[in-house]
Each structure stands twice: as C-alpha cells, then as structure tokens.
ChimeraX commands (.cxc) that place a marker at each C-alpha (Angstrom):
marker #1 position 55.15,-151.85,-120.31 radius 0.5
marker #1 position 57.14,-152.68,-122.74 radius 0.5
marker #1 position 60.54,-152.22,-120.76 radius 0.5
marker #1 position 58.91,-154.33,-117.95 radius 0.5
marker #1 position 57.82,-157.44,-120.59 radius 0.5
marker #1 position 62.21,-157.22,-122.14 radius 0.5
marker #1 position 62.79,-157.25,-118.24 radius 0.5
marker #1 position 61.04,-160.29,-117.56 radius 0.5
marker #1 position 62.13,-162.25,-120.83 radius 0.5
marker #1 position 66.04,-161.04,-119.68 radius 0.5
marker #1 position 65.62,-163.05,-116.74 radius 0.5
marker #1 position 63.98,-165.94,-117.84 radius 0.5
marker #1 position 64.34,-166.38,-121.57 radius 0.5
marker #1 position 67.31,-168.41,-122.44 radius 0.5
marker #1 position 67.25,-168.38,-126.39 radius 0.5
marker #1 position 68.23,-171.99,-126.79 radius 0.5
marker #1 position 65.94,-173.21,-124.10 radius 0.5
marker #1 position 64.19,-176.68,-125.83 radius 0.5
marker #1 position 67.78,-177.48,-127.54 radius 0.5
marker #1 position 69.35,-177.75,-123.97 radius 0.5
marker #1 position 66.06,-179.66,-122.56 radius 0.5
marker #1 position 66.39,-182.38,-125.66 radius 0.5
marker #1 position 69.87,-182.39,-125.20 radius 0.5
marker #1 position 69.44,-183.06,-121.66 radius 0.5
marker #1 position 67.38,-185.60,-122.32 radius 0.5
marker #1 position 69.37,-187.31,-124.56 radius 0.5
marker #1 position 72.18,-187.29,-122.30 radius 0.5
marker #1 position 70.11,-188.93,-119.66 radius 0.5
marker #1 position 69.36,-191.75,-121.82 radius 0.5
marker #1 position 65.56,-190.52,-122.50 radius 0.5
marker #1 position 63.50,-191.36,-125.77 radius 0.5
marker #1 position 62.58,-188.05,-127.39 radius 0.5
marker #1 position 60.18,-189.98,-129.78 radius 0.5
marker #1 position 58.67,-191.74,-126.78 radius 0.5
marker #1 position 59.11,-189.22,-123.79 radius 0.5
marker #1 position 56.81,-189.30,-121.09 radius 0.5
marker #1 position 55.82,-187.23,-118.45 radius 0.5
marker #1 position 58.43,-188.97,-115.71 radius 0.5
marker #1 position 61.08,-187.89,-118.04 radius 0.5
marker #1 position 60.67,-184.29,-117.55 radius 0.5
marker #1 position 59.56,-184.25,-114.02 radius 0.5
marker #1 position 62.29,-183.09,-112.28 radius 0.5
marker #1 position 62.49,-179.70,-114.43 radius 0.5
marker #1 position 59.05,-178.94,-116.16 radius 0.5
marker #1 position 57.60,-177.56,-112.76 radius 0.5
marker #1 position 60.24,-175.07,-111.65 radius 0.5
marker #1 position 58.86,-173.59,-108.63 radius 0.5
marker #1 position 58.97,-174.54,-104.97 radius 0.5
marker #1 position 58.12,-178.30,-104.03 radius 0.5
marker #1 position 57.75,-179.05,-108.04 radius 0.5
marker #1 position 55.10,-181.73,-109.00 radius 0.5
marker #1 position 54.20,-182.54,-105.63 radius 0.5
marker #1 position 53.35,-178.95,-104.52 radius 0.5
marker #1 position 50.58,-178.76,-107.47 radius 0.5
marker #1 position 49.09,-181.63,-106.62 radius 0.5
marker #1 position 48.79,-180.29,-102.96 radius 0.5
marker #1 position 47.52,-176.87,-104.59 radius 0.5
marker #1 position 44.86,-178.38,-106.76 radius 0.5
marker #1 position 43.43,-180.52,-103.68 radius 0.5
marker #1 position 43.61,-177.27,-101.30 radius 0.5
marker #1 position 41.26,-175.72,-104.08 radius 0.5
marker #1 position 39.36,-178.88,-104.31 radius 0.5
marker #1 position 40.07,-179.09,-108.27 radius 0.5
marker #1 position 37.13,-181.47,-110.20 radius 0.5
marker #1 position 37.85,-183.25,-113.74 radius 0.5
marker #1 position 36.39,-181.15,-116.70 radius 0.5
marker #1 position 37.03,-177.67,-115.13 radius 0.5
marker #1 position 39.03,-175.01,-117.54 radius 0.5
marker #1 position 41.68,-173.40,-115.81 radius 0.5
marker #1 position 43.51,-170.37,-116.63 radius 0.5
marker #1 position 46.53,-171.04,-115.96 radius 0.5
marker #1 position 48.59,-167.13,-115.34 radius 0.5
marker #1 position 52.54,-167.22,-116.25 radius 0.5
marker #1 position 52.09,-171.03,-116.85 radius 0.5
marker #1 position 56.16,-171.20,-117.49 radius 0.5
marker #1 position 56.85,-174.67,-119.69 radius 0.5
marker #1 position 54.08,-175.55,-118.89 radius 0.5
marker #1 position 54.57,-178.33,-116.19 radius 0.5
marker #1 position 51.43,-177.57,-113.83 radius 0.5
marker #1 position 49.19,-177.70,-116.55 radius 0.5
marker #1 position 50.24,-180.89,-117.73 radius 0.5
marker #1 position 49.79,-182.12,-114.20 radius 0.5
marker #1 position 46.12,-180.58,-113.80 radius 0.5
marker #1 position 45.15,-182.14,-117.70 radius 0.5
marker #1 position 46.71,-185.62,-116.98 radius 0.5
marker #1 position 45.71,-186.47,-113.35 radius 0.5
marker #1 position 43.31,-183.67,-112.33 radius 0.5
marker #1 position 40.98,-184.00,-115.62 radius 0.5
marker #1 position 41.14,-180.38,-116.41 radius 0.5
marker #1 position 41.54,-178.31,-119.71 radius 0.5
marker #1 position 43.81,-176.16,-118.94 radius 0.5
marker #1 position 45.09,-172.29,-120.70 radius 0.5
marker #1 position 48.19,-171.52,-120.36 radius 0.5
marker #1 position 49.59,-167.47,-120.59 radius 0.5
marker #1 position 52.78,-166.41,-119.97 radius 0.5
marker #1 position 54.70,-162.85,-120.68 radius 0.5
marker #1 position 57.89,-165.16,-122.08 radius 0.5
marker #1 position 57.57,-166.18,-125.39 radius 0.5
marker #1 position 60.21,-169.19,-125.44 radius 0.5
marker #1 position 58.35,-170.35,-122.04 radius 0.5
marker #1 position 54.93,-170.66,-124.07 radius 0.5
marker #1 position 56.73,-172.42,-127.03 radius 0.5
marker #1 position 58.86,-174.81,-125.17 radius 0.5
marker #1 position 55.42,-175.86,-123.22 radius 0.5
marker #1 position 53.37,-175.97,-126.33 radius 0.5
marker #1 position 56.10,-178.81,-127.93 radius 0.5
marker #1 position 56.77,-180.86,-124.66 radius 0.5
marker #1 position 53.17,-180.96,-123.93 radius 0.5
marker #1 position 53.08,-182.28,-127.87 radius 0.5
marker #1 position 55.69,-184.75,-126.97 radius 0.5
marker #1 position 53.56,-186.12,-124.12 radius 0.5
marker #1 position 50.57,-186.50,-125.38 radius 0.5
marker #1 position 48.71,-183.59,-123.67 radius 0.5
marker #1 position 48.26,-180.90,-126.86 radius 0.5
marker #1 position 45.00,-181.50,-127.03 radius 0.5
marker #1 position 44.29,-180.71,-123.36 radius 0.5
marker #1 position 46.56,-178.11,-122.53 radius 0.5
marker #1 position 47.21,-175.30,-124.61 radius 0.5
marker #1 position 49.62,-172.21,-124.19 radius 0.5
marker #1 position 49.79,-168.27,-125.67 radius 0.5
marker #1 position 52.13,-165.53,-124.79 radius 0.5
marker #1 position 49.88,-163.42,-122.67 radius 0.5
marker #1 position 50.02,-160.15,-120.43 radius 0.5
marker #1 position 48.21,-160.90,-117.15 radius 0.5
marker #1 position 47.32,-157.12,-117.23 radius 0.5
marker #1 position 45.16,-157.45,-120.57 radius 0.5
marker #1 position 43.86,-161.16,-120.64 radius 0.5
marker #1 position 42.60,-161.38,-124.22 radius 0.5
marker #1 position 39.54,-163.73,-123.02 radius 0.5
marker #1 position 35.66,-163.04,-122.65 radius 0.5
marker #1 position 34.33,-162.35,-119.47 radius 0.5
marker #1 position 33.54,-165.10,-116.73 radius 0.5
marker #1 position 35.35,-167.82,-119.48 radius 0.5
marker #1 position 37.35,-169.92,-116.84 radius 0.5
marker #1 position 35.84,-172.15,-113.90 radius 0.5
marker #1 position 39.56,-171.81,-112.44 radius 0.5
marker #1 position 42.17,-169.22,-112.32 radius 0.5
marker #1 position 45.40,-170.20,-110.86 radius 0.5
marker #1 position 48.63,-168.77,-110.10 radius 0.5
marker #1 position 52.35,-170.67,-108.69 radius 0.5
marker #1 position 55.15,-167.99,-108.25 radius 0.5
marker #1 position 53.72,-165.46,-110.88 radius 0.5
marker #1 position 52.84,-162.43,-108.28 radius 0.5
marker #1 position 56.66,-161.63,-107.00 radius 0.5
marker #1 position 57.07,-160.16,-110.60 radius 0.5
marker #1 position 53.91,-158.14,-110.70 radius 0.5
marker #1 position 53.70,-155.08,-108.73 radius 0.5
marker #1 position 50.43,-153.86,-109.73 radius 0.5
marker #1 position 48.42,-156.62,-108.32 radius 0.5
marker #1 position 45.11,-154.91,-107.99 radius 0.5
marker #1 position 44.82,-154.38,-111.89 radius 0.5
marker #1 position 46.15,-158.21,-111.73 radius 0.5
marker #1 position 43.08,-159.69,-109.40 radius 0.5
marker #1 position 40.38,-157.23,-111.67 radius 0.5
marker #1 position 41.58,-158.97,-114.58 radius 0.5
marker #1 position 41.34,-162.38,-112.61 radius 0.5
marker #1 position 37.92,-161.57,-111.60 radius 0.5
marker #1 position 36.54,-160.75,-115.00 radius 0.5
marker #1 position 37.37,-163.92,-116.67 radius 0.5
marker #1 position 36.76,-165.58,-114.05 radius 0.5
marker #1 position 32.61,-167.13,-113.93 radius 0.5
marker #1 position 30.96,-166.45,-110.97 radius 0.5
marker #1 position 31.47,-168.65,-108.08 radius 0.5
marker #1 position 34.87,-169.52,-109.94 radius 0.5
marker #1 position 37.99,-170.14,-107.88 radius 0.5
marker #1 position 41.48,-168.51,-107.62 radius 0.5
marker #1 position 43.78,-170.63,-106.67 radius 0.5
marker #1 position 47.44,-169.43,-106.13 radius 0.5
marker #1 position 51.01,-170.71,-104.32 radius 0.5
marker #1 position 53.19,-167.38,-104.06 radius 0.5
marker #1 position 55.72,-166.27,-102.57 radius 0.5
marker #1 position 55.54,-163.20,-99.80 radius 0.5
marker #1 position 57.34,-160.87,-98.06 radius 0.5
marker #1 position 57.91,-161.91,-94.20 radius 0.5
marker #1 position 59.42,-159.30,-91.40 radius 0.5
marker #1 position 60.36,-156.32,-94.23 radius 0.5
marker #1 position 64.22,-156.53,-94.16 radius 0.5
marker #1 position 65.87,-157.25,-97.68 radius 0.5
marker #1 position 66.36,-160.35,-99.18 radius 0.5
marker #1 position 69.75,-161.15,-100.90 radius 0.5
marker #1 position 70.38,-161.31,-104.64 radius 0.5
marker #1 position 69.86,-163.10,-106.61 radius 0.5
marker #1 position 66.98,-165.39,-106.10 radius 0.5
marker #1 position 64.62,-167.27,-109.10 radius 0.5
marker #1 position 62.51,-164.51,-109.85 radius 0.5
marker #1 position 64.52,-161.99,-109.92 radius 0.5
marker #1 position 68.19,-161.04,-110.40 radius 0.5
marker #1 position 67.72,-157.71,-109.47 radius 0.5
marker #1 position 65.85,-155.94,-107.18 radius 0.5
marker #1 position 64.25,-153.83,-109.75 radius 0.5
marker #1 position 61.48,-156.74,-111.16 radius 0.5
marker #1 position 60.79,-158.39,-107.52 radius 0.5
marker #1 position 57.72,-157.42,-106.18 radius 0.5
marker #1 position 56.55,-159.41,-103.28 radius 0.5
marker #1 position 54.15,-158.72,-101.26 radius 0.5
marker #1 position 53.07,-159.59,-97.51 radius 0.5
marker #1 position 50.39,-161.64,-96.86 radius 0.5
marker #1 position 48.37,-158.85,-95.76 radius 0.5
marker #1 position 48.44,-156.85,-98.43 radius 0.5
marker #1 position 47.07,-159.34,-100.73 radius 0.5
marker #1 position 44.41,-160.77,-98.39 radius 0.5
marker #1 position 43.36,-157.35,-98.24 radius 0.5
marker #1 position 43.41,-156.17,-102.16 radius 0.5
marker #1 position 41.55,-159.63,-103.18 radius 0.5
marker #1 position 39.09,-158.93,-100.65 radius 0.5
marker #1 position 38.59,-155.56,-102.03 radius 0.5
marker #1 position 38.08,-157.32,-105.67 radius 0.5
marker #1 position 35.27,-158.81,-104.30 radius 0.5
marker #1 position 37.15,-162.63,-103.60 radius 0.5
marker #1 position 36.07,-164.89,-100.35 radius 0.5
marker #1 position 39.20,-166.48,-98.79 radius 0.5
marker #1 position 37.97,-170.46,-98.62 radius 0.5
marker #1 position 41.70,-171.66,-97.33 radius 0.5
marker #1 position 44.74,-169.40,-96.57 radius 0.5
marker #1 position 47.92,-172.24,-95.76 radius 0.5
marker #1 position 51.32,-171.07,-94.70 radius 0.5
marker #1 position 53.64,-173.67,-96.19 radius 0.5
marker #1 position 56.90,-171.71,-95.29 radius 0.5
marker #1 position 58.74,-174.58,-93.19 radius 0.5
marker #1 position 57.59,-176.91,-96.18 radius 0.5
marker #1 position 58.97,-174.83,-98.53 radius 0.5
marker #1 position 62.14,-174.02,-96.48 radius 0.5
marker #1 position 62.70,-178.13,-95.88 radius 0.5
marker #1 position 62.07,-178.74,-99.82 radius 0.5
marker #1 position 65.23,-176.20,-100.10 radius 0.5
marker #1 position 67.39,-177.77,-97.91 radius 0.5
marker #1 position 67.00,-181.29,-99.34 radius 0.5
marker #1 position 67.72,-179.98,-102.61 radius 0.5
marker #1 position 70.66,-178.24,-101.36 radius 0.5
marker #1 position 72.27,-181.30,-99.25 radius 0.5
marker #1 position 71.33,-183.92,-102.52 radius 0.5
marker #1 position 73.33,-180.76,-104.48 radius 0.5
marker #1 position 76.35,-181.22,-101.94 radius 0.5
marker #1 position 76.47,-185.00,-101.86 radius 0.5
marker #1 position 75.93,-185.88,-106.08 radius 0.5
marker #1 position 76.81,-182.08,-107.39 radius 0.5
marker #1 position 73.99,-180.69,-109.50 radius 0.5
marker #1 position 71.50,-183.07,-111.03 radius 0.5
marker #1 position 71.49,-183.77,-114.81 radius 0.5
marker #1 position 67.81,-183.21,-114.92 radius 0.5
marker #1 position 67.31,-180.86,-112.36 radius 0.5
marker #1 position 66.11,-176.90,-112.16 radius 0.5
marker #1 position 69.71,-175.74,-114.05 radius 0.5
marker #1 position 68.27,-177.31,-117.30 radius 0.5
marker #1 position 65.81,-174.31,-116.83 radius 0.5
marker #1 position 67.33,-171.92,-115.08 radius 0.5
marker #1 position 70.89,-172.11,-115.71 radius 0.5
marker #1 position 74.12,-172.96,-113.31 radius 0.5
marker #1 position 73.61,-170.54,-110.51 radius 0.5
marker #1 position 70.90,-172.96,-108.77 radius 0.5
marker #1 position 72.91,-173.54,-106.17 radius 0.5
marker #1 position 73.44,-169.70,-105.41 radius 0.5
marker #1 position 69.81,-168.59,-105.89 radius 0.5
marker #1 position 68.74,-171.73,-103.96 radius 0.5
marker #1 position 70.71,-170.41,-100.57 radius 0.5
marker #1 position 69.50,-167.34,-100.80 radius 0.5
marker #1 position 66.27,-168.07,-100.96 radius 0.5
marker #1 position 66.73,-170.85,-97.86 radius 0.5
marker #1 position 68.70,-168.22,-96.15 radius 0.5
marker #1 position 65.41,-165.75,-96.16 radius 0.5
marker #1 position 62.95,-168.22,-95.33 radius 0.5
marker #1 position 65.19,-169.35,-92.71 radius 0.5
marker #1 position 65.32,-165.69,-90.67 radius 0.5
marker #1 position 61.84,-165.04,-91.75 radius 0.5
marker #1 position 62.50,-162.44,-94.80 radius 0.5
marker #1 position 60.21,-164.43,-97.04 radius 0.5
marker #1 position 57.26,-166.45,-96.48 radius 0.5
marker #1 position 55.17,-168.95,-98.85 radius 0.5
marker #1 position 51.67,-169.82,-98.89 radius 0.5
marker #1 position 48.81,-171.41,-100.80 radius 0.5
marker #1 position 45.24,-170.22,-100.51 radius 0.5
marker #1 position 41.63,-170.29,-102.33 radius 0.5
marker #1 position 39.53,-167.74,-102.90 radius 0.5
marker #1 position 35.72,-167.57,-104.35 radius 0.5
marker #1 position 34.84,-165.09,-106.96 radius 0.5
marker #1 position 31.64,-163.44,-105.23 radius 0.5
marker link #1:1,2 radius 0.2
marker link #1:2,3 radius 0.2
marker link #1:3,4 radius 0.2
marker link #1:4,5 radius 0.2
marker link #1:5,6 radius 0.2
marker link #1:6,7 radius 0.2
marker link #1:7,8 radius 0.2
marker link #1:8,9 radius 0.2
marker link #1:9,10 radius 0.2
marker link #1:10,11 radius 0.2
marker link #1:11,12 radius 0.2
marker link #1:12,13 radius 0.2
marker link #1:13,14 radius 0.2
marker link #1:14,15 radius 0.2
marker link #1:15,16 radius 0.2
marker link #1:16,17 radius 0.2
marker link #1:17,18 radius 0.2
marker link #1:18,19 radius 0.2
marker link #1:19,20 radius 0.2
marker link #1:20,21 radius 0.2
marker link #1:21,22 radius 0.2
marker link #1:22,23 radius 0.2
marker link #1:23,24 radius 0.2
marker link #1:24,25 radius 0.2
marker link #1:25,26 radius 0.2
marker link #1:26,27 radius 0.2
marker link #1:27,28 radius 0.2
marker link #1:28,29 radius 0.2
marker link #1:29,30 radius 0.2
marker link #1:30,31 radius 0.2
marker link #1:31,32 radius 0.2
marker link #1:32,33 radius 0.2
marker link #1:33,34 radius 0.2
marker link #1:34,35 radius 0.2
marker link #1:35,36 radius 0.2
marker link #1:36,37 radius 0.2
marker link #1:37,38 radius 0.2
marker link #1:38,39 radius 0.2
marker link #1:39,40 radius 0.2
marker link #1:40,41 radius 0.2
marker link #1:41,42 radius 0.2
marker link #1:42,43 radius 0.2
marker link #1:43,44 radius 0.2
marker link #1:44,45 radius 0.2
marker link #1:45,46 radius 0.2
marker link #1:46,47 radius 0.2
marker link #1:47,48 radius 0.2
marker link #1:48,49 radius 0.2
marker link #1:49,50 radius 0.2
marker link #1:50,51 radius 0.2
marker link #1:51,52 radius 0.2
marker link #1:52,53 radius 0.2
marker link #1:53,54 radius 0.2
marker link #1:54,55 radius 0.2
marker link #1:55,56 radius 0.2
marker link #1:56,57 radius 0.2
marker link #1:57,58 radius 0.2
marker link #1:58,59 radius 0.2
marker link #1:59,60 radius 0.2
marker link #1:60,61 radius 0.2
marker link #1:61,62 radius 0.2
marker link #1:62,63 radius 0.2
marker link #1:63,64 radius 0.2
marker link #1:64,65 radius 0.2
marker link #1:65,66 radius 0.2
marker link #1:66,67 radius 0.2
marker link #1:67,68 radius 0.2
marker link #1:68,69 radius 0.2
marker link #1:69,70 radius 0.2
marker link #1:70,71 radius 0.2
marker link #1:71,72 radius 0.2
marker link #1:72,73 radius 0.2
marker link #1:73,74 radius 0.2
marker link #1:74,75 radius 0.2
marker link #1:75,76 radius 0.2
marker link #1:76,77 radius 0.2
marker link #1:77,78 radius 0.2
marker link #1:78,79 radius 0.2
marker link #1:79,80 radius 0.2
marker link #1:80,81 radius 0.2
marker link #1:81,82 radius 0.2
marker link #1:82,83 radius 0.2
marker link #1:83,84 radius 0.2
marker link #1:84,85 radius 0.2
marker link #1:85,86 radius 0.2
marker link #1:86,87 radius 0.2
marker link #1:87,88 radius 0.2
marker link #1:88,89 radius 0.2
marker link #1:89,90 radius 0.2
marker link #1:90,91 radius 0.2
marker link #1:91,92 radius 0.2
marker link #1:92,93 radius 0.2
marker link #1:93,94 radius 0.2
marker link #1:94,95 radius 0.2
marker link #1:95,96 radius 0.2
marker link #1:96,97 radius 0.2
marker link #1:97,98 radius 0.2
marker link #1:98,99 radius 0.2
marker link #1:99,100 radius 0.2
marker link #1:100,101 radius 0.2
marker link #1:101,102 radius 0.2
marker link #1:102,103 radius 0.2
marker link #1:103,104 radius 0.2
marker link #1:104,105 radius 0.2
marker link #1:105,106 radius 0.2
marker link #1:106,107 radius 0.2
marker link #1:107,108 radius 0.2
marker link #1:108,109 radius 0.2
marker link #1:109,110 radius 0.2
marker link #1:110,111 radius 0.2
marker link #1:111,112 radius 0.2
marker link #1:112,113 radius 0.2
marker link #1:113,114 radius 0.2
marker link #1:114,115 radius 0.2
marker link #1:115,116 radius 0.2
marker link #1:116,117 radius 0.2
marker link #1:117,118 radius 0.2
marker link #1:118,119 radius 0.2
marker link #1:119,120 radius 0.2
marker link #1:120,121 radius 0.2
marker link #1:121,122 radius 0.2
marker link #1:122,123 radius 0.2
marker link #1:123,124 radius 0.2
marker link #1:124,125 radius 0.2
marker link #1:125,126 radius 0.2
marker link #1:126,127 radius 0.2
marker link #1:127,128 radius 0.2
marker link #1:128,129 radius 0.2
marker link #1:129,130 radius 0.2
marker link #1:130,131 radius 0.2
marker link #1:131,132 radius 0.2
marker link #1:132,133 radius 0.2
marker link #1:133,134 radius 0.2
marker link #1:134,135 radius 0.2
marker link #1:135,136 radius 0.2
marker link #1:136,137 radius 0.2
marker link #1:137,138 radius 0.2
marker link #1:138,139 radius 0.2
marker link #1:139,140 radius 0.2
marker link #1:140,141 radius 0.2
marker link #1:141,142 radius 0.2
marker link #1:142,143 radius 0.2
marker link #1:143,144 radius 0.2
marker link #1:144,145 radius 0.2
marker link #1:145,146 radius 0.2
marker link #1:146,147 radius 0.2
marker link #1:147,148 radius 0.2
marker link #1:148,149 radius 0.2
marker link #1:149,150 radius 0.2
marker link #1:150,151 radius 0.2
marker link #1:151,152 radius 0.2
marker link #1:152,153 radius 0.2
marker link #1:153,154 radius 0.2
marker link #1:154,155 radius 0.2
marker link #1:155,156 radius 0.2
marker link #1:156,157 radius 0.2
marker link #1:157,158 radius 0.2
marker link #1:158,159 radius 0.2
marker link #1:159,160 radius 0.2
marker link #1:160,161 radius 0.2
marker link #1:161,162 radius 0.2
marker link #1:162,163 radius 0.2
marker link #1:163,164 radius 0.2
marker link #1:164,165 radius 0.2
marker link #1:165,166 radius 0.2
marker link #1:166,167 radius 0.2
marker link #1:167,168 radius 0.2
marker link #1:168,169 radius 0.2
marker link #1:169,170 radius 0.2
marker link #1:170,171 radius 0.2
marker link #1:171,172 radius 0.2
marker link #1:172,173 radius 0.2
marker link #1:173,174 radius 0.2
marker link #1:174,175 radius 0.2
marker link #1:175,176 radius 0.2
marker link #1:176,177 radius 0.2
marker link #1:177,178 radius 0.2
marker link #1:178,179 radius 0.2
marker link #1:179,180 radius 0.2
marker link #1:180,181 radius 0.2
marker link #1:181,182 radius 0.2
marker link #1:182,183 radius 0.2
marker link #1:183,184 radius 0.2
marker link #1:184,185 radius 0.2
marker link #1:185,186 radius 0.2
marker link #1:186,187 radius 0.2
marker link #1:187,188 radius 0.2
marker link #1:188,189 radius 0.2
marker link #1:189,190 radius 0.2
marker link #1:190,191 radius 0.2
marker link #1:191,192 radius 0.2
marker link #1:192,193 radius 0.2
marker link #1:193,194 radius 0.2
marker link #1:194,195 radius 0.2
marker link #1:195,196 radius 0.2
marker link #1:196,197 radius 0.2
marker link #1:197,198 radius 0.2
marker link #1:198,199 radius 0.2
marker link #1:199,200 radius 0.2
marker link #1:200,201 radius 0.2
marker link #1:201,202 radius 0.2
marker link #1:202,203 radius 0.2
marker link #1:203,204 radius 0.2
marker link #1:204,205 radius 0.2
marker link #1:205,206 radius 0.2
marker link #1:206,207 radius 0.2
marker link #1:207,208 radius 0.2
marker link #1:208,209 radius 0.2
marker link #1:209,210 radius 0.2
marker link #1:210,211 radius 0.2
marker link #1:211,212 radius 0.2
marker link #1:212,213 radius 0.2
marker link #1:213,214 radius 0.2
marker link #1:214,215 radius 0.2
marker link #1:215,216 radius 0.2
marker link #1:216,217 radius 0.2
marker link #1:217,218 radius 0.2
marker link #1:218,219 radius 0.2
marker link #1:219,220 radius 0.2
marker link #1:220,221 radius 0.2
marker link #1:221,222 radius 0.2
marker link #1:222,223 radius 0.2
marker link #1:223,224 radius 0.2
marker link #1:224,225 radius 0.2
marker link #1:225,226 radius 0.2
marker link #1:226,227 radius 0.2
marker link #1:227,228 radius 0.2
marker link #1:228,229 radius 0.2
marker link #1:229,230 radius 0.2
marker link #1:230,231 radius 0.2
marker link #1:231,232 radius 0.2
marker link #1:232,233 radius 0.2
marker link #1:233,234 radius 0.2
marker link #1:234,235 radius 0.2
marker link #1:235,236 radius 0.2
marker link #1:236,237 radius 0.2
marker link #1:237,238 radius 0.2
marker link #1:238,239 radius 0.2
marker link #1:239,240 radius 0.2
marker link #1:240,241 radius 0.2
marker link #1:241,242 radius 0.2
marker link #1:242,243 radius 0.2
marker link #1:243,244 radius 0.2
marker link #1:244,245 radius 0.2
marker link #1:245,246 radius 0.2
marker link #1:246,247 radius 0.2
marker link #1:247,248 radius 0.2
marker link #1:248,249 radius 0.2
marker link #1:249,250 radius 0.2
marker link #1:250,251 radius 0.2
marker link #1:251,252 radius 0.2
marker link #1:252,253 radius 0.2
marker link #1:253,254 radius 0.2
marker link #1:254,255 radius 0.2
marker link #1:255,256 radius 0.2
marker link #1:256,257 radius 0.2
marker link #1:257,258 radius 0.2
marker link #1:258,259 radius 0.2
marker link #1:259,260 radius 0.2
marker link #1:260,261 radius 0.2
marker link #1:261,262 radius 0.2
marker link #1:262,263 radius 0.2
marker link #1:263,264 radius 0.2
marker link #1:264,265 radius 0.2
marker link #1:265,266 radius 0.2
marker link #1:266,267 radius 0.2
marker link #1:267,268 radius 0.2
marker link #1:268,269 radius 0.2
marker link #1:269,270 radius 0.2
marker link #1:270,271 radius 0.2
marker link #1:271,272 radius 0.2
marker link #1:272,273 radius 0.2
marker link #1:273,274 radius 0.2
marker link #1:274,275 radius 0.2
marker link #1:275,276 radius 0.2
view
C-alpha cells in the first residue's frame, strides 16, 4: 500500500503546488486578500468539463441543500466548493495526496467556504468514518487509479446511510485496445486502472447499490477536449488554466486522451446509484 499511496503522490503532488496557484494569481491581476470563487475557476476543478460538469453531476443525482457528502479523492478541492456554495451541502473532502488536501483546505479558507467544506488526507480503502455517516458519497475521476474497486464500493456502502446515494463521473475503458501515454491520471501504465462500464455496473450491483441513472457523456466529454485544444492552438496555453495544476504537458495528455475517446478506447459516464 504504501508503494501504491508514493505512486499516486509522484504523479500528482507537485511540492510547490499553492506557491505556483498564488503566483498565478497574482500574475493574472487577482486579489489574494479578496479572491473569489471566479478567480480560481478555470483550475480548482481539474477533471473533464470542470465546473460545469459538477453541476450537471449533482442535478443527475438530484443533490438537496443540507446533505453531507463525502467527497472521495476530492483533489483541491473545487467540487466541493461548488456543492457547499450553490448546492447547500456540507461537504468531506479525502484524498490519498497530502498537498491536494492542504492546498483545498487554504483556498477554500480564502473563499469563504472553511466552514462548509472541510478536507483530510484519506485512503478510500480504510475511510476513518462511522458507519452510514454521509447522505452522499461521490466520486469525479477517482476510480481509474483504484484497481480494487470492490473493497472501494464496501467501503462506500458502509459510510454511506441507508437509502444514501453514490454519485460518480469516471472515466472507463471502451473497445479494450491500449490507450497512449501519458494521460491525467496516469503517466504510466502501472497506476491506471480503468474499468468498463460493465464491470462496475456489475460489482456495485453486487454491493448491494440500485442504478437510478447510468449517462454516457463520452461525445460531451470528447467535444469539451477539443475546444480546449483549438482555444490552446489559437491563444497558446491559458494563464489560469489546468497547467497551473498539472504542469506543461496539458497539451500532450489532453490529445491523448481526445485521441482515445475519439476511436472509442475510453469512454466517460455519470450515474446514481441507491444504497439498498
């Protein structure tokens, strides 16, 4: 376990991460004493579609204001500010990298949301949380770097209250033939675990979950892509875009990844499930 929790920090820790976001900021012209939750938009939410793909998430799953959400490898913590400020939830964030959970914890400071959104470093495998303590437990491009996702869904059950909702946006495997290196979750093929669509509807209906809404959002996903790719082209890479998280091969992970869901190697969806 412990090689596989280095692994993951290698590939997203950074070390300096919320010196090059402030300095970012700065650069942009931004007010760290009076930042706001526009300023960071365009790089607190780094997975496919960004702000507007959690908003589309937490309506699938029919989110209501006061609900506690677990929120599982929560990154810096952008979806959870979204689901505390416009979705009235409380939300806890875990994730396996430790910068991730601090860098949340002081933006979330900086906008106002502390008291609403909280983060710990946390193994997804070994949720240190009572039984059936969330209302909500949701997932956005967390499972690709699991592999043992039947321990992951137990663990999602537990804590989970009965009648409580899972509520995920992932990222699957489509027709079986290899996908190029590297892509955001993984550098190497040796932490990518993605599954196909059946395999998971399968293993979560094992756990005891009822599917409530199953969504392919592939061509979405593969259009969000391409726009990033052609603004990338046309102005060069943004000032506050993804690279302030990820670093300056955007542009390379961001083809492959349009390349795969382009022949059909990967596929995206968002679903629901019920805790029975």
């Amino acid at each position: 376990m412990k090689e596989y929790i280095d692994s993951i920090n290698t590939q997203y820790g950074r070390g300096d991460l919320i010196n090059r976001i402030y300095g970012s900021l700065e650069k942009a012209g931004k007010d760290l004493n009076n930042l706001t939750r526009e300023d960071i938009a365009a790089f607190e939410e780094f997975h496919i579609g960004g702000r507007d793909e959690t908003r589309n998430l937490a309506k699938l799953g029919e989110l209501q204001e006061g609900k506690h959400v677990l929120d599982i490898g929560c990154g810096i913590g952008g979806p959870a500010r979204t689901l505390a400020h416009e979705f009235g939830c409380r939300v806890t964030g875990i994730d396996l990298t430790e910068e991730y959970c601090s860098v949340a914890a002081k933006l979330s400071e900086k906008v106002g949301l502390n008291h609403q959104a909280e983060f710990q470093v946390g193994n997804a495998f070994d949720l240190s949380f009572d039984d059936a303590s969330f209302d909500i437990a949701w997932m956005q491009h967390v499972g690709m770097n699991i592999e043992d996702k039947k321990m992951l869904y137990s663990e999602i059950s537990r804590v989970l209250k009965p009648g409580g909702k899972f509520i995920f946006h992932e990222i699957l495997k489509g027709n079986g033939q290899q996908i190029d290196y590297p892509v955001f979750w993984a550098n190497v093929p040796e932490i990518n675990y993605i599954s196909n669509q059946d395999e998971i509807r399968g293993l979560l209906d094992e756990g005891g979950f009822k599917e409530s809404r199953w969504e392919d959002v592939t061509e979405r996903a593969a259009n969000w892509f391409r726009g990033m790719m052609e603004k990338m082209k046309k102005d060069g890479p943004p000032p506050l875009g993804l690279g302030v998280i990820v670093g300056s091969d955007v542009p390379a992970k961001a083809k492959n990844v349009l390349a795969c869901l382009s022949d059909g190697r990967l596929k995206v969806a968002q679903a629901c499930y019920t805790k029975g």
